[in-house]
DRENLUM-489590 format. One record per residue: residue number from 1; residue in three letters; chain; x, y, z of N, C-alpha, C in turn. Coordinates in nm, 4 decimals, always signed. Layout:
N
+-----+------+-----+----------+----------+----------+----------+----------+----------+----------+----------+----------+
| seq | type | mol |      nc1 |      nc2 |      nc3 |     cac1 |     cac2 |     cac3 |      cc1 |      cc2 |      cc3 |
+-----+------+-----+----------+----------+----------+----------+----------+----------+----------+----------+----------+
| NUM |  ala |   A |        X |        Y |        Z |        X |        Y |        Z |        X |        Y |        Z |
...
+-----+------+-----+----------+----------+----------+----------+----------+----------+----------+----------+----------+
! end
This chain:
121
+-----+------+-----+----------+----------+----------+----------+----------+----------+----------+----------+----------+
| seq | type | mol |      nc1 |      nc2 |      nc3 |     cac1 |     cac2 |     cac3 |      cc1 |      cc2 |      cc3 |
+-----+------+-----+----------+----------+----------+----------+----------+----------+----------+----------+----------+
|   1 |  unk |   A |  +3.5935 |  -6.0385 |  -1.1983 |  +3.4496 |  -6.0451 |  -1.2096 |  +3.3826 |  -5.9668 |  -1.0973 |
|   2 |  unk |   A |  +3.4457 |  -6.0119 |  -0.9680 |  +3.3752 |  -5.9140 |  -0.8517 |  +3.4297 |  -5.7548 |  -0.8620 |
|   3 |  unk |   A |  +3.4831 |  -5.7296 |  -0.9122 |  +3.5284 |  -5.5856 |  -0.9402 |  +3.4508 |  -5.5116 |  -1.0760 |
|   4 |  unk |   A |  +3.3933 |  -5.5960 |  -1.1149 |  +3.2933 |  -5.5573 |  -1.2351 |  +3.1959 |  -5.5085 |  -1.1825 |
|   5 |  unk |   A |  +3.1146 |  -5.6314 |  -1.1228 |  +2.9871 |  -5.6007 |  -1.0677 |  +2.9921 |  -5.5003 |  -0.9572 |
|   6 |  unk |   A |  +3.1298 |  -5.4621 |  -0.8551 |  +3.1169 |  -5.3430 |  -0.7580 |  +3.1048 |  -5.2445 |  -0.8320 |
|   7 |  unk |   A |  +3.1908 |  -5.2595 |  -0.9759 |  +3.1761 |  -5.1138 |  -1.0493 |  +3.0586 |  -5.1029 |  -1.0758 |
|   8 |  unk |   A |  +2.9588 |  -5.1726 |  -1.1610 |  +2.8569 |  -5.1603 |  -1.2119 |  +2.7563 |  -5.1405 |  -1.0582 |
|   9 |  unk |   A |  +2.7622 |  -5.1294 |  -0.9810 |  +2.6621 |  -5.1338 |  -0.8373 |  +2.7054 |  -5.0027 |  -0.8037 |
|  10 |  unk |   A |  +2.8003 |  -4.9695 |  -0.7797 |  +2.8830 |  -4.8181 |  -0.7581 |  +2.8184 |  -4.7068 |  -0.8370 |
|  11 |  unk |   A |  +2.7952 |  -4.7269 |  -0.9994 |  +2.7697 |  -4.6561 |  -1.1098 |  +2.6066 |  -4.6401 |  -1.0838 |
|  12 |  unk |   A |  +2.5374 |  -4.7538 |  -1.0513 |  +2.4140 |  -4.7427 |  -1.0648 |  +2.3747 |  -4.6590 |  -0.9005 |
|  13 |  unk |   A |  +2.4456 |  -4.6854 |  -0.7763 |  +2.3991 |  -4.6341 |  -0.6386 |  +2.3918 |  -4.5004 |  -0.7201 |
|  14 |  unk |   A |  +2.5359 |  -4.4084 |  -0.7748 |  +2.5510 |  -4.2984 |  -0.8190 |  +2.4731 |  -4.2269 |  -0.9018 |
|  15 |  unk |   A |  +2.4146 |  -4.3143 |  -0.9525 |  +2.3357 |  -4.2405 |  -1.0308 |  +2.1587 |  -4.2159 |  -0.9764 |
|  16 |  unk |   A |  +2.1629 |  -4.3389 |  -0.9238 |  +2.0172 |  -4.3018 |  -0.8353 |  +2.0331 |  -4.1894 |  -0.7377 |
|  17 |  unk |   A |  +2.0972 |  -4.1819 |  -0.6546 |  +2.1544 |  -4.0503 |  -0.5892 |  +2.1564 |  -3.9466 |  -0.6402 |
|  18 |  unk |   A |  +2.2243 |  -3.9121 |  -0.7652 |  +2.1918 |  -3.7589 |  -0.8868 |  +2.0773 |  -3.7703 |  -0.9187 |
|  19 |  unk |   A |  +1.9660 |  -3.8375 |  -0.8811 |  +1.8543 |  -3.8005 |  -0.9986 |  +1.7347 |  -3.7978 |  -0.9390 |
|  20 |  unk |   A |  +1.7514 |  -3.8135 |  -0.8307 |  +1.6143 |  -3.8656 |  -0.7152 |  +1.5632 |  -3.6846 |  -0.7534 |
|  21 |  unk |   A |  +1.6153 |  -3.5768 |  -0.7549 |  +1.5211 |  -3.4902 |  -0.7634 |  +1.4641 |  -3.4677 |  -0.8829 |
|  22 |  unk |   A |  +1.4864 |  -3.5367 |  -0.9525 |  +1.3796 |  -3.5638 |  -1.1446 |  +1.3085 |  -3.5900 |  -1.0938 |
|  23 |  unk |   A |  +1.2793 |  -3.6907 |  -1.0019 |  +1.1875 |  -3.7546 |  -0.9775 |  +1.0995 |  -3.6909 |  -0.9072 |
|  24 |  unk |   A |  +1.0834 |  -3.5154 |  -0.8326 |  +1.0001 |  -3.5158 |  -0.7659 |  +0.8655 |  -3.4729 |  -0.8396 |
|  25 |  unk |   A |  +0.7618 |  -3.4386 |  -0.7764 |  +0.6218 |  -3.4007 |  -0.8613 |  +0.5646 |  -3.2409 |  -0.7211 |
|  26 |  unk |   A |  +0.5139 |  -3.1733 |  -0.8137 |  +0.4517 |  -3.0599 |  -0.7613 |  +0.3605 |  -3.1048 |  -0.6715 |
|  27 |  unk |   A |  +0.3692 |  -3.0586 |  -0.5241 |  +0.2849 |  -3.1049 |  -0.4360 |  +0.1981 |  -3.0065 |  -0.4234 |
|  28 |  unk |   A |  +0.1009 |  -3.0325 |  -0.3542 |  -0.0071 |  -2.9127 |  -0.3327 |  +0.0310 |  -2.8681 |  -0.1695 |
|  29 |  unk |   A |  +0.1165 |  -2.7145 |  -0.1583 |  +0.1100 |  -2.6816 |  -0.0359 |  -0.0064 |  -2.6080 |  +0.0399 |
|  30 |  unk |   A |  -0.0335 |  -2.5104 |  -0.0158 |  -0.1398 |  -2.4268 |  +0.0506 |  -0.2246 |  -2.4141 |  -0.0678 |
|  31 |  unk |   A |  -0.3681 |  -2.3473 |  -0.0060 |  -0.4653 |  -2.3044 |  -0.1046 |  -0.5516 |  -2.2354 |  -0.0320 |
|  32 |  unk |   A |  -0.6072 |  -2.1070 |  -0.1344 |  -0.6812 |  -2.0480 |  -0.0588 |  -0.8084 |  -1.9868 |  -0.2080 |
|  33 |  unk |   A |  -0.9156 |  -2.0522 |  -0.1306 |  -0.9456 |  -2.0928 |  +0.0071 |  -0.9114 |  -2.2229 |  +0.0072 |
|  34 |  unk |   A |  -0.8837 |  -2.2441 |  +0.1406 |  -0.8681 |  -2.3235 |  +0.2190 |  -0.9804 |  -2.4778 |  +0.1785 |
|  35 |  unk |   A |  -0.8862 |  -2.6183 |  +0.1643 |  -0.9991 |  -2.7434 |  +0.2151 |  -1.1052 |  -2.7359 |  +0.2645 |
|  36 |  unk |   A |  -1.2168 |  -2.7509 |  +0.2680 |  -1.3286 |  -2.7410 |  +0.4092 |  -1.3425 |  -2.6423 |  +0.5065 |
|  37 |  unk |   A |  -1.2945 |  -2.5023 |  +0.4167 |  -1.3139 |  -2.3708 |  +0.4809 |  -1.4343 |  -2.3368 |  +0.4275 |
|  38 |  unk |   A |  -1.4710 |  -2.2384 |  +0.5498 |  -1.6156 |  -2.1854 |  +0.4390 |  -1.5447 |  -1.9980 |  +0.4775 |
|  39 |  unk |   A |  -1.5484 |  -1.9187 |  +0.3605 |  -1.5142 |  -1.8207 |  +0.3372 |  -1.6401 |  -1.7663 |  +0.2794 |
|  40 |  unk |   A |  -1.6176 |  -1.5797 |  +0.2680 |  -1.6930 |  -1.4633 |  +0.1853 |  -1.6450 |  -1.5189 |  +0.0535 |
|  41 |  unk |   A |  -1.7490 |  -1.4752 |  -0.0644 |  -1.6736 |  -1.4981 |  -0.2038 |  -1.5580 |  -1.4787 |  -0.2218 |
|  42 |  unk |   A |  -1.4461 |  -1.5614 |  -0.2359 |  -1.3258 |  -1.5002 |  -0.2846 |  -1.3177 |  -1.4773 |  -0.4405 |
|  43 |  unk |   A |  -1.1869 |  -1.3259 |  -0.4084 |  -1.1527 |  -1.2475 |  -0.5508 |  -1.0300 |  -1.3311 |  -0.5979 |
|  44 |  unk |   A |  -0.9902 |  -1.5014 |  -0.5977 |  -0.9226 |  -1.5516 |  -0.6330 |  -0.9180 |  -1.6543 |  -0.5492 |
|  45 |  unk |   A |  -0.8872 |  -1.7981 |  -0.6659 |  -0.8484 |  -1.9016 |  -0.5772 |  -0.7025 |  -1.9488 |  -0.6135 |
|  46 |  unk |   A |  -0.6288 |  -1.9680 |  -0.5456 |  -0.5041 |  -1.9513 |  -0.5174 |  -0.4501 |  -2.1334 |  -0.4963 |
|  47 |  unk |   A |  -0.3452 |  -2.1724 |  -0.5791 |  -0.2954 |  -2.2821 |  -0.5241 |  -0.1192 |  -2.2727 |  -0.5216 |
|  48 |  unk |   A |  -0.1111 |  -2.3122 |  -0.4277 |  +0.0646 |  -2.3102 |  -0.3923 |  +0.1411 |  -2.4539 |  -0.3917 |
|  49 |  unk |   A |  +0.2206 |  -2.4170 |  -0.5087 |  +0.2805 |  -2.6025 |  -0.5115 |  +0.4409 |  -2.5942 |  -0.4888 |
|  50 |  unk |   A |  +0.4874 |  -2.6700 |  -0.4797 |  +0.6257 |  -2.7363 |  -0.3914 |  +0.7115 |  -2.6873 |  -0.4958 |
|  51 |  unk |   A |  +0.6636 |  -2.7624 |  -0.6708 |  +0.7906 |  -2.6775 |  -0.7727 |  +0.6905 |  -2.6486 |  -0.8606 |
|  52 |  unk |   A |  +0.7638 |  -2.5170 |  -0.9600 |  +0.7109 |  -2.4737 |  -1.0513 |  +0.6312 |  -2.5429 |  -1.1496 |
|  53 |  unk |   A |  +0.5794 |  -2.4575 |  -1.1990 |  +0.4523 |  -2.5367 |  -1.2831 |  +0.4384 |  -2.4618 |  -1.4302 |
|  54 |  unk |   A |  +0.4041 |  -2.6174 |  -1.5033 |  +0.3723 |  -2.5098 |  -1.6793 |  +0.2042 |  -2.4211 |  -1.7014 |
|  55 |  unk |   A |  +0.2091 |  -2.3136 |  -1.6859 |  +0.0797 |  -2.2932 |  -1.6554 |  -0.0230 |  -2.2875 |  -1.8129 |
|  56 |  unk |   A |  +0.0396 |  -2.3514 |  -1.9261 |  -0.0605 |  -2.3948 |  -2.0608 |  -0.1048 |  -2.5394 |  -1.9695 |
|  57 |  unk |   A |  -0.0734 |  -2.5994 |  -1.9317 |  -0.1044 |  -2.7321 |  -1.8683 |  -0.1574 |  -2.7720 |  -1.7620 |
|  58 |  unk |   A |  -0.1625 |  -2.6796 |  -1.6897 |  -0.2328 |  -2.6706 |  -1.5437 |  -0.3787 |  -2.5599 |  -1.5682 |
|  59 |  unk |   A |  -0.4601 |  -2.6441 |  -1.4750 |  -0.5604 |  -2.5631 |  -1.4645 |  -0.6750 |  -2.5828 |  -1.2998 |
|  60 |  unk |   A |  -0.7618 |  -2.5206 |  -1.3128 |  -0.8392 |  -2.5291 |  -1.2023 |  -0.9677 |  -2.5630 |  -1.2748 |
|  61 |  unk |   A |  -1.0506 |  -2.6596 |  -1.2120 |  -1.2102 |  -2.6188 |  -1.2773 |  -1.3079 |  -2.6630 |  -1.1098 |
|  62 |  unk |   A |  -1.4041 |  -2.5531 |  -1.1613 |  -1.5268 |  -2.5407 |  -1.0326 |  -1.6040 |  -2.5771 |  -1.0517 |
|  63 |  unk |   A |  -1.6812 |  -2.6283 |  -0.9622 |  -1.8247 |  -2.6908 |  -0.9828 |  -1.9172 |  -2.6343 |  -0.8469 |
|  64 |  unk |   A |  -2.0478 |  -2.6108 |  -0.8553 |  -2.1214 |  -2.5975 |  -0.7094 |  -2.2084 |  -2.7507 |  -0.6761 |
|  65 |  unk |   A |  -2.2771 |  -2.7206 |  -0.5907 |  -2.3394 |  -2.8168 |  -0.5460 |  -2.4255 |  -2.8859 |  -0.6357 |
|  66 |  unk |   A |  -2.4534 |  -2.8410 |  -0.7420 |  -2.5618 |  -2.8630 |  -0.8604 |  -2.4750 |  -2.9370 |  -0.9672 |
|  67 |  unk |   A |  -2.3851 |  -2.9607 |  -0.9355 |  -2.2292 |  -2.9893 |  -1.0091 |  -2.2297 |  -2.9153 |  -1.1562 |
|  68 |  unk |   A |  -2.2841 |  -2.7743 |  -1.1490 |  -2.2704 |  -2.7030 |  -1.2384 |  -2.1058 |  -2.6200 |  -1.2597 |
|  69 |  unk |   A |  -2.0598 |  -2.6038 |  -1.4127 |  -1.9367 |  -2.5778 |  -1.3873 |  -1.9979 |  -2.4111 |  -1.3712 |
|  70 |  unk |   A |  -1.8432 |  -2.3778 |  -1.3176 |  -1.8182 |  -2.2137 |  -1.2534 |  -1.7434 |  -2.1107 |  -1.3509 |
|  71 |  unk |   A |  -1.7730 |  -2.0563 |  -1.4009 |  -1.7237 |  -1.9531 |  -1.5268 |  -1.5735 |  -1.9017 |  -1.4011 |
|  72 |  unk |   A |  -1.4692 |  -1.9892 |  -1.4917 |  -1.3652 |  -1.8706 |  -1.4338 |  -1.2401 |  -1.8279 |  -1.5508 |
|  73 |  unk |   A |  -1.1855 |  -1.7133 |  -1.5205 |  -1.0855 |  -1.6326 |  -1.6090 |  -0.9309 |  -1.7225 |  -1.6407 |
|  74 |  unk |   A |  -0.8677 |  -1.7046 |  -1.7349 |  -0.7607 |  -1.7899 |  -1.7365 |  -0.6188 |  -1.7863 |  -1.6339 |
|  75 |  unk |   A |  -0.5955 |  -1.9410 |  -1.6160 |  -0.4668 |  -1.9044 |  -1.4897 |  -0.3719 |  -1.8619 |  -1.5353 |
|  76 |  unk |   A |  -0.3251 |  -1.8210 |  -1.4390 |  -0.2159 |  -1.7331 |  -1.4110 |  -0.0825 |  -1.7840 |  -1.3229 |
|  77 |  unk |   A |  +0.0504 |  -1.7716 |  -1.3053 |  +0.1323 |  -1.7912 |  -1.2294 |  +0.1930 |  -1.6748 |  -1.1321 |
|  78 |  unk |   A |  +0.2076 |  -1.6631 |  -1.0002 |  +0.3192 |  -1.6129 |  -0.9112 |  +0.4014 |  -1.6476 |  -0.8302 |
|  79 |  unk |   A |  +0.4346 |  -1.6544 |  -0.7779 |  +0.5669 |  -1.6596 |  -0.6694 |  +0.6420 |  -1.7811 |  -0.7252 |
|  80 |  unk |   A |  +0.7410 |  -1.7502 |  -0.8277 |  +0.8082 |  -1.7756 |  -0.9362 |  +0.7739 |  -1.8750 |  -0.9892 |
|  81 |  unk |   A |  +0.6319 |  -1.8970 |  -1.0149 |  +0.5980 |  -2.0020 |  -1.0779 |  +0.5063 |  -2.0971 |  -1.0002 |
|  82 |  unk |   A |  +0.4910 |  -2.1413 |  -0.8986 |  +0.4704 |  -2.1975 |  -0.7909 |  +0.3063 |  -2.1939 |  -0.7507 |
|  83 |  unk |   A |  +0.2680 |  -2.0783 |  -0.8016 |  +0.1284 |  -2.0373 |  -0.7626 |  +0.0397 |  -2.0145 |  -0.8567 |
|  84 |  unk |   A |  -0.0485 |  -2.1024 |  -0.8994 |  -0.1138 |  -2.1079 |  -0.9698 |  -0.2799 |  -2.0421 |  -0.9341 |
|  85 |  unk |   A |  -0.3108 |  -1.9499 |  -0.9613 |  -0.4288 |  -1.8444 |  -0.9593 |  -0.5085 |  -1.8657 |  -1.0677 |
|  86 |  unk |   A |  -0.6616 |  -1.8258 |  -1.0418 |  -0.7355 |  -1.8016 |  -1.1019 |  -0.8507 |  -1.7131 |  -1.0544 |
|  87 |  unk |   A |  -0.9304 |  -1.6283 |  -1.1375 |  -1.0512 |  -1.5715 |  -1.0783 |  -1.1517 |  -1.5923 |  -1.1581 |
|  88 |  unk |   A |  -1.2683 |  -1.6497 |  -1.0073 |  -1.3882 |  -1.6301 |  -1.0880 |  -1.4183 |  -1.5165 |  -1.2203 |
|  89 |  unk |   A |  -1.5463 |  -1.5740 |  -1.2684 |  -1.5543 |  -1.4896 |  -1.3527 |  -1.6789 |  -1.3876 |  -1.2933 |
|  90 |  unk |   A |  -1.7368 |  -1.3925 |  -1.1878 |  -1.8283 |  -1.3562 |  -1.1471 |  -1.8170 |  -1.3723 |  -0.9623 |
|  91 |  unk |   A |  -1.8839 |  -1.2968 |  -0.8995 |  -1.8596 |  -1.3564 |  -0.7013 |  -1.9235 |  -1.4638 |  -0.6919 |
|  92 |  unk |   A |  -1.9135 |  -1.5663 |  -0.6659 |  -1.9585 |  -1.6495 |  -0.6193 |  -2.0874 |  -1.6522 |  -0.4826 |
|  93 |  unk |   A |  -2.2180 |  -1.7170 |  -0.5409 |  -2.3157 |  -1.7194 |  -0.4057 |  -2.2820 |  -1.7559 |  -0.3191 |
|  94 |  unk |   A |  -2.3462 |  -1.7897 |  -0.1885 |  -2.3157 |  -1.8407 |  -0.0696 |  -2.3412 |  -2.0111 |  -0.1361 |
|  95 |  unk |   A |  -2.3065 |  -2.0923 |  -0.0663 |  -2.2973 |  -2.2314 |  -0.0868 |  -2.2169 |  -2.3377 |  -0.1135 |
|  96 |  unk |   A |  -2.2091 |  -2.4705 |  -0.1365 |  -2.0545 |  -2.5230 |  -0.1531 |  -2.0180 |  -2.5735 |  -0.2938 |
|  97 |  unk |   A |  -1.9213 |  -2.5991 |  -0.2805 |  -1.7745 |  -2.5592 |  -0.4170 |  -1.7005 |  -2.7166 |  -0.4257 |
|  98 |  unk |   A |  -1.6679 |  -2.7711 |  -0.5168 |  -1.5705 |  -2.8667 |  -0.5513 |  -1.4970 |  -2.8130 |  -0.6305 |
|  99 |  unk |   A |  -1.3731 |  -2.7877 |  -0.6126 |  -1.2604 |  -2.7635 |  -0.6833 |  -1.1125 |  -2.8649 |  -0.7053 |
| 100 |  unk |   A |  -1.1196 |  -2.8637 |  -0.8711 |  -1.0458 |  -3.0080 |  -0.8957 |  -0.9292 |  -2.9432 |  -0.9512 |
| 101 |  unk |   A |  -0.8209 |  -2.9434 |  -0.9944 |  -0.6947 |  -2.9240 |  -1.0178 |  -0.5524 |  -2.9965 |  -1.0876 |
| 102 |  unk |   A |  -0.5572 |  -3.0021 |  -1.2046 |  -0.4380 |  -3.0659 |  -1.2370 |  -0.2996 |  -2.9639 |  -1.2637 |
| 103 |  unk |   A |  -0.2091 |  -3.0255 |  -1.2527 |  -0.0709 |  -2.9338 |  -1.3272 |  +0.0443 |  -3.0141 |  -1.3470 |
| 104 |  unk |   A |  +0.1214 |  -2.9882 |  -1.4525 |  +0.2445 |  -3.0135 |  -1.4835 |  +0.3410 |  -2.8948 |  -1.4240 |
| 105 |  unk |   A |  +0.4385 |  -2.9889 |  -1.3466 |  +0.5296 |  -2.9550 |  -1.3184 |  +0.6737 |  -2.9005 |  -1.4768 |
| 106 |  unk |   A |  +0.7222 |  -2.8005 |  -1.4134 |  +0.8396 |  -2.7550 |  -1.5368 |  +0.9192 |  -2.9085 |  -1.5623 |
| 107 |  unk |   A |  +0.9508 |  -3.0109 |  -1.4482 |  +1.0316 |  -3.0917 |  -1.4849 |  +0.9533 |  -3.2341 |  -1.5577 |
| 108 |  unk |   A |  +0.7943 |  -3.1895 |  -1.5831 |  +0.7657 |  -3.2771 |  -1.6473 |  +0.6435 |  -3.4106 |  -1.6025 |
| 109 |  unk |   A |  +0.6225 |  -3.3802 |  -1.4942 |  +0.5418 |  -3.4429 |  -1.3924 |  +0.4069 |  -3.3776 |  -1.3713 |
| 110 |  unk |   A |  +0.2886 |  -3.4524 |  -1.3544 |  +0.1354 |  -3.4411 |  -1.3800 |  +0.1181 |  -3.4809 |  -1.2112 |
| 111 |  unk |   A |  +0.0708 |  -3.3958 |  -1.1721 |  -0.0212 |  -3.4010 |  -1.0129 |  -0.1510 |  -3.3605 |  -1.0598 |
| 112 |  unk |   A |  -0.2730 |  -3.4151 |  -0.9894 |  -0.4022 |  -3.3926 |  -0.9570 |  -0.4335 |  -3.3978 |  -0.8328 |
| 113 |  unk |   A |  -0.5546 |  -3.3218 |  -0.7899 |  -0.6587 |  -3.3123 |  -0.6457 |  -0.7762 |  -3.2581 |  -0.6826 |
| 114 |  unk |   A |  -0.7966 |  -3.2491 |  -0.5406 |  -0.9909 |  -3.2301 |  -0.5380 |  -1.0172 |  -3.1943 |  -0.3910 |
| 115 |  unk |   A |  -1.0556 |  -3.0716 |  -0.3670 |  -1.1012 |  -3.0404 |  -0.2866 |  -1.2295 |  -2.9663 |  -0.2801 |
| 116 |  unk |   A |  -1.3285 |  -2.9662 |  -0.1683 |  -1.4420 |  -2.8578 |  -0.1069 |  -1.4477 |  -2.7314 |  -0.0419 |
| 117 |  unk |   A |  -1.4670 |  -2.6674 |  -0.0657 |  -1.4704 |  -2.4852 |  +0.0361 |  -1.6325 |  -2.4834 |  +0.0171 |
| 118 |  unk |   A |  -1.6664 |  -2.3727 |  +0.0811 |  -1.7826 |  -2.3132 |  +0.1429 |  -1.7750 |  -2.1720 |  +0.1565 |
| 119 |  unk |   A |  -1.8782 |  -2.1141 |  +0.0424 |  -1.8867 |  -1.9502 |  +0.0794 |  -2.0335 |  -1.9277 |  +0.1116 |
| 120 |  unk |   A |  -1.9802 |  -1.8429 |  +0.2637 |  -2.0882 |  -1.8036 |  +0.3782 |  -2.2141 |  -1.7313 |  +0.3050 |
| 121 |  unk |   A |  -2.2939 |  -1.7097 |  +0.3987 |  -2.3360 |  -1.5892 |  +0.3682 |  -2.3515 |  -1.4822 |  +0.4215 |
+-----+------+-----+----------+----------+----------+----------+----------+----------+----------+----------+----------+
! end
């Protein structure tokens, strides 16, 4: 009986161990612009995540201070997947920005955020 249950405890440690990386989710590393930067209009806003991403499923949407949405072009992926881009559809005025963000990861996993930038004048 105690040789059952070590097996069955053995089987299950083992398997939590193989699989912990299913489990991870696309983190948000960098972005540009930047959190609570205030920048010139940028010719792209740029997000960099931990693992690849499905880019039919991920997206960016903008809003300004008027919480009007922001006309932008459809995303895009680079640095093998990882970087999820978009460009306005137009330069952006001086003033501030909420930018919200969801994506699916390739292995199947949904991350969201929300961040503010600021373009100068």
């Amino acid at each position: 009986m105690q040789a059952s249950i070590r097996s069955t405890l053995l089987v299950l440690a083992t398997s939590l161990l193989t699989t912990t990386a299913a489990w991870a989710h696309a983190h948000l590393k960098a972005a540009e612009p930047a959190a609570n930067s205030v920048v010139s209009s940028p010719a792209s806003l740029n997000l960099s995540f931990s693992e690849a991403l499905e880019v039919k499923f991920s997206g960016i949407k903008l809003s300004n201070a008027d919480k009007q949405d922001i006309g932008l072009g459809e995303p895009t992926l680079a640095n093998g997947g990882k970087t999820l881009t978009v460009k306005p559809a137009q330069p952006l005025p001086a003033g501030n920005y909420k930018l919200e963000w969801h994506v699916l990861s390739t292995d199947g996993h949904k991350t969201k955020g929300t961040y503010s930038f600021s373009v100068g004048k």
